[in-house]
N, C-alpha and C positions, 0 to 999 in steps of 0.2 A: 631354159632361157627365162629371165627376168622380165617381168611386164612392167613398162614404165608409162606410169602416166599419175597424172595431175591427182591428188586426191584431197576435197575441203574437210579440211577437220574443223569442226566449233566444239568449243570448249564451254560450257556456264561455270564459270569462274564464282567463288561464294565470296561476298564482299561483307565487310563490317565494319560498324562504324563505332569508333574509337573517339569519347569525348576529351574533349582539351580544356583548359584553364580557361578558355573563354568561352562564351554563352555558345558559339557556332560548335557543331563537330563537324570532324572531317573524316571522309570517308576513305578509308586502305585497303587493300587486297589484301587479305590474311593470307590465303594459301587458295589453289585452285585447285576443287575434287568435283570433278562430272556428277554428273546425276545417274548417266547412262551410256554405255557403249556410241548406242547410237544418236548421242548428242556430241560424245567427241570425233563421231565419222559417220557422219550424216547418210555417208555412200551405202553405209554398212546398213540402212534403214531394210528390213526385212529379209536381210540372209540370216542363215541358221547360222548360229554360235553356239560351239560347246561350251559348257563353263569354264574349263579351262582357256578357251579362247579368249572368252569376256576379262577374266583375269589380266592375259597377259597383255588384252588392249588396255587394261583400264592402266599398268605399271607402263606401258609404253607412253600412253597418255600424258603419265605424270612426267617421265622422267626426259620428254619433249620438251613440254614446260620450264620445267627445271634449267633445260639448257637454255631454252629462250631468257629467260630470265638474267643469265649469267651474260647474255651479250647486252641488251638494254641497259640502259642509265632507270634509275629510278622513276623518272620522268616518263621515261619510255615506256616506261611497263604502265604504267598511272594508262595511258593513251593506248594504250594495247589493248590491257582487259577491260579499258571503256568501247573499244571497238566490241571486243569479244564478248560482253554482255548487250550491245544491241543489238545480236545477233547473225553478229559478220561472222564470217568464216575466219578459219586461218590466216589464211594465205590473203583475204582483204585486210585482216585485223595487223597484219604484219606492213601492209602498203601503207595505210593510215599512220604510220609512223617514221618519221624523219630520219630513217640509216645512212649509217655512213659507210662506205666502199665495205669495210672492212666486214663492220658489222653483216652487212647484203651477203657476203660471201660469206662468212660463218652459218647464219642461218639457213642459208643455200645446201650448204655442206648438211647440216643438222637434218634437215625436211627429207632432203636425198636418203640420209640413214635411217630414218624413221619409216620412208616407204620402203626400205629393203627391209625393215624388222618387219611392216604388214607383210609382206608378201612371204616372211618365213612363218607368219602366223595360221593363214590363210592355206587351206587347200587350195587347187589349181581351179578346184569348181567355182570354188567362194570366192578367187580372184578374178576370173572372168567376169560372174558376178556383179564385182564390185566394179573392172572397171568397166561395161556397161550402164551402172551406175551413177557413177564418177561423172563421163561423156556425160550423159542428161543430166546432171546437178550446175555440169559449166556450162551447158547448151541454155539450162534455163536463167542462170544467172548473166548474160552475157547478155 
C-alpha cells in the first residue's frame, strides 16, 4: 500500500545574470541544480540515504522541474523560481503563481508522480520516516 501524503520540495534554483545592450542587466534562470538532496526535500533532512538514493532524487528532482517548466509561460517560471529562491517550498512556489485550470491540473498530476517515484525510492522505513517528517514540516509552516 502506497503512503500518500503532502511532501515540501525546495529547490535552490542557480540564477545568472546575462548583460544586455543597455547599462541595466537582467537576471534569467539558467537552469536549476540543487545543492543537496536535502534542499530539494527538506522532509528528507536527516534520514540515511544510499548514494544511489541521492542519485535518483537528485534526477527526479531535475526531471520535476523540467515538467514544471513545460507548463509555465515564461513569465511564470521568472515568478516561480523567484518564489523558490526566497525560500518557499514547492507547493508554495507553485501558489505564488497565476495558473490556469488547466495548467493546476497538470502540475497536480506531475507532483502526484513525483511522490509515487519517492516512494519507489525510499524503503518502507525511510518512508515513514519522511512522512513523519513531512506532517511536522506542514504543521510548522501552517
Amino acid at each position: 500500500m502506497a503512503l500518500m501524503f503532502s511532501i515540501p520540495i525546495v529547490v535552490a534554483p542557480i540564477v545568472t545574470t546575462v548583460a544586455q545592450a543597455e547599462p541595466a542587466a537582467v537576471t534569467t534562470i539558467a537552469q536549476a541544480k540543487p545543492a543537496s538532496v536535502t534542499q530539494l526535500f527538506p522532509a528528507l533532512e536527516g534520514i540515511q540515504l544510499t548514494p544511489e538514493q541521492q542519485v535518483r532524487l537528485t534526477a527526479l528532482n531535475n526531471q520535476t522541474l523540467t515538467q514544471i517548466q513545460r507548463v509555465l509561460t515564461p513569465e511564470q517560471q521568472s515568478q516561480f523560481y523567484a518564489a523558490l529562491s526566497q525560500g518557499k517550498g514547492l507547493q508554495n512556489a507553485i501558489s505564488s503563481v497565476n495558473l490556469s485550470i488547466r495548467q493546476r491540473m497538470s502540475l497536480r498530476d506531475q507532483l502526484q508522480n513525483t511522490r509515487s517515484q519517492l516512494n519507489q525510492i525510499l524503503t518502507p522505513e525511510q518512508q515513514q520516516q519522511l512522512s513523519k517528517k513531512a506532517q511536522a514540516l506542514q504543521n510548522q509552516n501552517r
